[in-house]
C-alpha positions as CSV (number, residue, x, y, z in Angstrom):
1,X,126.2,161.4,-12.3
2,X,127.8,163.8,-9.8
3,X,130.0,166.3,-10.3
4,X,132.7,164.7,-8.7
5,X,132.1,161.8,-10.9
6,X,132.4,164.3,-14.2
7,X,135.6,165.7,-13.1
8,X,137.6,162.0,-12.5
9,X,136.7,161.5,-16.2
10,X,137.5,164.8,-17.7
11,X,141.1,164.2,-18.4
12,X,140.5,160.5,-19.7
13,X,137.9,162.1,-22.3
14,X,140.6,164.0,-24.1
15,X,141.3,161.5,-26.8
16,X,145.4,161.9,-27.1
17,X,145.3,161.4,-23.1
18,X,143.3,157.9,-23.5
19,X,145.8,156.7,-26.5
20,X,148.9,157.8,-24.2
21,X,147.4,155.1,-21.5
22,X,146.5,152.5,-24.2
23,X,150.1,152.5,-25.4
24,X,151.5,152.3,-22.0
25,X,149.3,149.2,-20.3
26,X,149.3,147.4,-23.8
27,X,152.0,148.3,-25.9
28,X,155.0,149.1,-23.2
29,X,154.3,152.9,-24.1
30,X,155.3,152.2,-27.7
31,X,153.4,155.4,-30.4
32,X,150.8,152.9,-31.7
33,X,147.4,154.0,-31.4
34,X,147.5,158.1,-32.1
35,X,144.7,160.2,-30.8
36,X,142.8,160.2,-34.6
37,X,141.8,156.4,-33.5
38,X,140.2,156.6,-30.3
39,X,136.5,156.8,-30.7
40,X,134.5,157.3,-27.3
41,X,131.1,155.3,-26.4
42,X,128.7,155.6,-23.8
43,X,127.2,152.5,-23.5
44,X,124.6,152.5,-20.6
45,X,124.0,148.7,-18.6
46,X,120.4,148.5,-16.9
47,X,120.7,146.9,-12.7
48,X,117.8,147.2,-10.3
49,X,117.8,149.2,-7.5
50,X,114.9,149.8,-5.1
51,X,112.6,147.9,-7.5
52,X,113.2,150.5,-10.3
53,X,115.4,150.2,-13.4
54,X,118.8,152.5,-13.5
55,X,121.6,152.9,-15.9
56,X,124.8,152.6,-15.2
57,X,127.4,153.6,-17.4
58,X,131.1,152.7,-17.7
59,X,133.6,155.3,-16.3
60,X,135.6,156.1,-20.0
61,X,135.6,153.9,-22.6
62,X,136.6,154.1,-26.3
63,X,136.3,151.8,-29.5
64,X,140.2,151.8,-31.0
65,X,140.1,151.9,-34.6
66,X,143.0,150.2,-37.1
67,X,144.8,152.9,-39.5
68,X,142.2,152.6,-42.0
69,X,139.4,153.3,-39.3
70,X,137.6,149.7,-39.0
71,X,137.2,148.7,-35.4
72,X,139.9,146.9,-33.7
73,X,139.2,146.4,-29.9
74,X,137.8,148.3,-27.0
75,X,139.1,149.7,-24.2
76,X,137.1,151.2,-20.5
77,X,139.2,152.5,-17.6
78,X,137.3,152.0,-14.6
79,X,138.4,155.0,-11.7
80,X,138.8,153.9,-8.0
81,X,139.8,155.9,-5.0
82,X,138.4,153.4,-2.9
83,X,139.0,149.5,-2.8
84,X,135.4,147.2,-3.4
85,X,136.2,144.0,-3.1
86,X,133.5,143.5,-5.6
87,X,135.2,144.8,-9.0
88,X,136.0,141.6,-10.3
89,X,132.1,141.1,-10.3
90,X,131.8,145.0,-11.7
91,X,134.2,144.7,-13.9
92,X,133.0,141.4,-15.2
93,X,129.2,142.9,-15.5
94,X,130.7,145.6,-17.8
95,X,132.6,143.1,-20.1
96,X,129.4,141.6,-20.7
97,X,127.7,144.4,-21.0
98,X,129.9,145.5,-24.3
99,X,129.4,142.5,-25.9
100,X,125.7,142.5,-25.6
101,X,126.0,146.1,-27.2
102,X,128.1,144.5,-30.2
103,X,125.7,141.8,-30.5
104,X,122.7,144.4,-30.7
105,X,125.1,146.3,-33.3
106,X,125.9,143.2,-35.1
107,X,122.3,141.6,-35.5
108,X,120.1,144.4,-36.1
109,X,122.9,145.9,-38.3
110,X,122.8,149.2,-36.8
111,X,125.6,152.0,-36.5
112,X,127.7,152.9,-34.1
113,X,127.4,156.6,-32.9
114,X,130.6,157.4,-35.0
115,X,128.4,155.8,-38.2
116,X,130.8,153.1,-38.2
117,X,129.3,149.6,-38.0
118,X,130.0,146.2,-36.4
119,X,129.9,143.4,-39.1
120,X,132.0,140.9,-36.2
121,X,132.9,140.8,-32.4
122,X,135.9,142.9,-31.1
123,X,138.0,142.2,-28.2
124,X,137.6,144.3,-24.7
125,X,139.5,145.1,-22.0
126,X,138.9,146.9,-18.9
127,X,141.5,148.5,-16.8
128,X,140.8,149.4,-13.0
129,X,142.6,152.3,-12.3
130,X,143.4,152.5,-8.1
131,X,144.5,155.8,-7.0
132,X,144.2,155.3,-3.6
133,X,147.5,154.8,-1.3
134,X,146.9,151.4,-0.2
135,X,148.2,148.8,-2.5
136,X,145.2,146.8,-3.8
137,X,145.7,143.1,-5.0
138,X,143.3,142.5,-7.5
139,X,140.7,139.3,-6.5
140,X,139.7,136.9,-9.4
141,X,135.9,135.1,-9.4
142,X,137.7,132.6,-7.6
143,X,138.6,134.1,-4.8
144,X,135.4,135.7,-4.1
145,X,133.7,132.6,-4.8
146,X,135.2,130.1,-2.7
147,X,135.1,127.1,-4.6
148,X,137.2,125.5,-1.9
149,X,133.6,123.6,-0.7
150,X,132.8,122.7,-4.7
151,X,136.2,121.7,-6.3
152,X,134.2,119.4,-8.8
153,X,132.7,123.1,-10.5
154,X,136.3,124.6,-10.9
155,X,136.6,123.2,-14.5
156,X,133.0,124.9,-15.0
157,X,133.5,128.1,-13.8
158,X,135.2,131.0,-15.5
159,X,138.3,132.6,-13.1
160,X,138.0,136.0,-14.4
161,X,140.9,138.5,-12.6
162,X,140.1,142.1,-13.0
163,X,143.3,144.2,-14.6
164,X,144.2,146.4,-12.1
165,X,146.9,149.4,-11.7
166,X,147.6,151.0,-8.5
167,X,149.0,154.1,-10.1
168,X,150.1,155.6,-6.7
169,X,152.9,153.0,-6.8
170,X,153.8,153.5,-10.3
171,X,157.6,153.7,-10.7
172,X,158.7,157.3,-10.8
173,X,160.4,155.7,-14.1
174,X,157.2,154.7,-15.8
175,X,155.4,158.1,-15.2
176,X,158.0,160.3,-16.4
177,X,157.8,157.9,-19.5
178,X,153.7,159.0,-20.0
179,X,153.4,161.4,-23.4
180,X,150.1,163.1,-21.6
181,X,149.2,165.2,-18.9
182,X,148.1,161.8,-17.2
183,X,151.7,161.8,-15.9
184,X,150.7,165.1,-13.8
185,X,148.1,162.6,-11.7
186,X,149.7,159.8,-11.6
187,X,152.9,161.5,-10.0
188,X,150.8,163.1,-7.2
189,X,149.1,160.3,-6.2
190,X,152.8,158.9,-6.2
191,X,154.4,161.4,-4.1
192,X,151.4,161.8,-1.6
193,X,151.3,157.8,-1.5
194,X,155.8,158.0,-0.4
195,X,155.3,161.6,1.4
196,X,152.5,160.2,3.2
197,X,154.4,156.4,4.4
198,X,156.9,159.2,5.9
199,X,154.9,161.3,7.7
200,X,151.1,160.2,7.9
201,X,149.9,163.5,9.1
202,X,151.8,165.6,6.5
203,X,152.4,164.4,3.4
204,X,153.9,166.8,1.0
205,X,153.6,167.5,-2.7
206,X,156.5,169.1,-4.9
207,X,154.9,169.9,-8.0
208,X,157.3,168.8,-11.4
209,X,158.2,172.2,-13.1
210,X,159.5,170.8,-16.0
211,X,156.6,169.4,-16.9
212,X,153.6,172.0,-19.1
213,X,150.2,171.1,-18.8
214,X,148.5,170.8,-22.6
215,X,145.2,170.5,-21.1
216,X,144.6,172.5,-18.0
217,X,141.2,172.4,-17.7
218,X,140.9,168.9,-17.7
219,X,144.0,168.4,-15.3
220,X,143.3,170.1,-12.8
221,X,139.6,169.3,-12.4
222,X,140.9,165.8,-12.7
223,X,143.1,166.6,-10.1
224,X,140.8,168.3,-7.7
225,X,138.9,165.1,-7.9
226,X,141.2,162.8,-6.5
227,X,143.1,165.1,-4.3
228,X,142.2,163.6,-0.3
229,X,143.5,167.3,0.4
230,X,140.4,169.5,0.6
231,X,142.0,173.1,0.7
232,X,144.4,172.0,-2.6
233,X,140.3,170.8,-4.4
234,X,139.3,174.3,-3.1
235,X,142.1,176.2,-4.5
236,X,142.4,174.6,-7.7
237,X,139.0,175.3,-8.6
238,X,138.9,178.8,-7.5
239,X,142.3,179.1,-9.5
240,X,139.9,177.4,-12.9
241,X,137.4,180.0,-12.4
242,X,139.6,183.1,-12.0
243,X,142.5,182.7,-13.8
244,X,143.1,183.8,-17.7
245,X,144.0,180.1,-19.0
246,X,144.5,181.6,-22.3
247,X,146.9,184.1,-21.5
248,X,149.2,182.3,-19.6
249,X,149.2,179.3,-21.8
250,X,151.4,181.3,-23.7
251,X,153.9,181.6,-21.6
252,X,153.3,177.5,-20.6
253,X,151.7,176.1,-17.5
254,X,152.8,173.6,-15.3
255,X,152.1,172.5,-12.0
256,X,154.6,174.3,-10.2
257,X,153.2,177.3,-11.7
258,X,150.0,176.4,-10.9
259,X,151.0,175.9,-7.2
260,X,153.3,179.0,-6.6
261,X,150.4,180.7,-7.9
262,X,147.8,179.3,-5.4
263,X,150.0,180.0,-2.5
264,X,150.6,183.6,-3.5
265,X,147.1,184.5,-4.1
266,X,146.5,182.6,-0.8
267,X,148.5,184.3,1.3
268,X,147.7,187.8,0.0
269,X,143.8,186.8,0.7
270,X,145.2,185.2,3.9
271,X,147.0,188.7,5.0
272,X,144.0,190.3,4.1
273,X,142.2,188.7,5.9
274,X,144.5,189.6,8.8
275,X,144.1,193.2,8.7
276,X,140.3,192.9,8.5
277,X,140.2,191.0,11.6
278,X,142.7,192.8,13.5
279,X,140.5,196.0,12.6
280,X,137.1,193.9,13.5
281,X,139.3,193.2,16.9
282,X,139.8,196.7,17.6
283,X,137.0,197.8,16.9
284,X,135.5,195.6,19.3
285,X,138.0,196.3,22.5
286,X,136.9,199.5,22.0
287,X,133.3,199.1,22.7
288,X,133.9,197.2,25.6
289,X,136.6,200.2,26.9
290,X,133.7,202.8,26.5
291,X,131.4,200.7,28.2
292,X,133.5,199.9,31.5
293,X,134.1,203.6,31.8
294,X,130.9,204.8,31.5
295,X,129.8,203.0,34.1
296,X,132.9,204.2,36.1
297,X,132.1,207.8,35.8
298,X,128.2,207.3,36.5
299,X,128.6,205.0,39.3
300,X,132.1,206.4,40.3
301,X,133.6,202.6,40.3
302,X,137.0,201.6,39.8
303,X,138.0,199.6,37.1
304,X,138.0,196.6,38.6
305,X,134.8,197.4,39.9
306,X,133.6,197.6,36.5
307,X,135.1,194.9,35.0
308,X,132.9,192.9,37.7
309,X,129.7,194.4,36.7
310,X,130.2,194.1,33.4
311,X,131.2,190.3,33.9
312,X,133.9,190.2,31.3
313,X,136.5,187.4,32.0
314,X,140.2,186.9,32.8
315,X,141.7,187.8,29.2
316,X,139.1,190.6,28.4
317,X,140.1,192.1,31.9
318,X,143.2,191.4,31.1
319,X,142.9,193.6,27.6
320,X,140.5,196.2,28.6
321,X,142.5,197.4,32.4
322,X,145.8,199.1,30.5
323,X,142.9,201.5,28.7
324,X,140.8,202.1,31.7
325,X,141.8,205.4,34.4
326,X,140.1,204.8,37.7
């Protein structure tokens, strides 16, 4: 897996993030599963690719358990910047793929990783999370398909639809509502999604400042991820590798924070920057001043004459003549 790929899942692996989403697709955000019942798996599916066999493994998934820790039913989130109009068939393939798992669990009567065994099915469910700013109507088997030409097989064939959640046009209701820092994503790609319907070439981000960050780490890496703004990814990892997390946890982070801090450390690096130029610039005119009147005083040109020789163009002559005596 990529890096890139690591960092979309980071903030789904914290388990009180995962039970905040389970309660708000399948409970209406009411407190029922706590962080103490979430129990992650990584459950590898085998596809061939250029005649070899590869793994492919689910973005974040999670066994829930009931209150006295039996299993109840699992749960994958499947991340998606992009629309494929093949994740109803993706999807599908990973449904399967967890059931074949509990079957293996079941009939050879072996233990889960968290040495808790299947004695009967449970129920999945897989969530495609859209992040993107396009709307994306989710496709069932039917559409894609076309039984149009085969009517007769439509009692026959299964019309799975994929569950899918365009977060960017989550209400700003329902993502004030999340109890977890995946409220801090979802109301980016929100306001980047409204900002960006505005003004396509400049859409705008005013980070919540009300709003601490409990896992910061995990956020902001998460964040960097999805962010279609490359300088904001390449600030907020420089900002993970130099800043003191610890210490200013104290004092509570939140994105506004993170952002005012980003620009100040920008500009100063930006100003900077400036001055090291500006002296680079110098620097250079002067060469190119010493140079035009040498060759004035052993050729005893002008300084036009010089300029000439010397070949420098319109807005070097231009900077160089008020420094040159003939």
């Amino acid at each position: 897996m990529s890096n890139k790929d690591i960092t979309q899942k980071a903030l789904l692996r914290v388990p009180d993030v995962f039970a905040s989403l389970v309660n708000l697709l399948l409970f209406h955000n009411a407190p029922i599963i706590s962080s103490n019942q979430i129990r992650y798996l990584d459950i590898p599916s085998h596809f061939v690719f250029d005649d070899s066999l590869h793994d492919l493994y689910r973005d974040v998934c999670a066994m829930i358990l009931d209150k006295r820790g039996n299993p109840l039913f699992i749960v994958c989130f499947e991340n998606q910047i992009w629309r494929d109009w093949t994740m109803p068939i993706r999807a599908l393939g990973y449904g399967d793929t967890l059931y074949f798992w509990q079957r293996s669990q079941i009939l050879h009567k072996s233990k889960a990783p968290f040495e808790i065994p299947l004695s009967r099915f449970i129920p999945c469910v897989i969530f495609v999370l859209h992040y993107g700013d396009d709307a994306w109507n989710a496709k069932s088997l039917d559409d894609l398909t076309r039984l149009e030409k085969t009517p007769f097989l439509k009692p026959f064939v299964s019309g799975y639809t994929m569950n899918l959640e365009n977060i960017a046009w989550w209400s700003e209701e329902k993502i004030a509502s999340i109890r977890s820092d995946f409220r801090i994503i979802a109301d980016y790609c929100a306001q980047i999604r409204r900002s960006r319907k505005k003004d396509p070439d400049h859409p705008m981000y005013e980070p919540p400042k009300q709003w601490k960050i409990e896992h910061v780490e995990e956020t902001l890496m998460t964040l960097a991820a999805f962010s279609n703004d490359r300088k904001l990814t390449e600030a907020l990892h420089v900002y993970l590798e130099q800043f003191d997390l610890y210490e200013r946890k104290k004092g509570g982070i939140t994105m506004r924070s993170v952002i005012d801090y980003i620009e100040e450390k920008a500009y100063l690096k930006f100003e900077k920057k400036e001055k090291e130029w500006n002296k680079e610039r110098n620097s250079m005119i002067s060469q190119f001043v010493i140079s035009a009147q040498r060759l004035m005083a052993k050729q005893g040109l002008t300084a036009e004459q010089a300029c000439d020789l010397l070949g420098y163009d319109g807005e070097l002559r231009a900077i160089v003549l008020p420094y040159l005596v003939s």
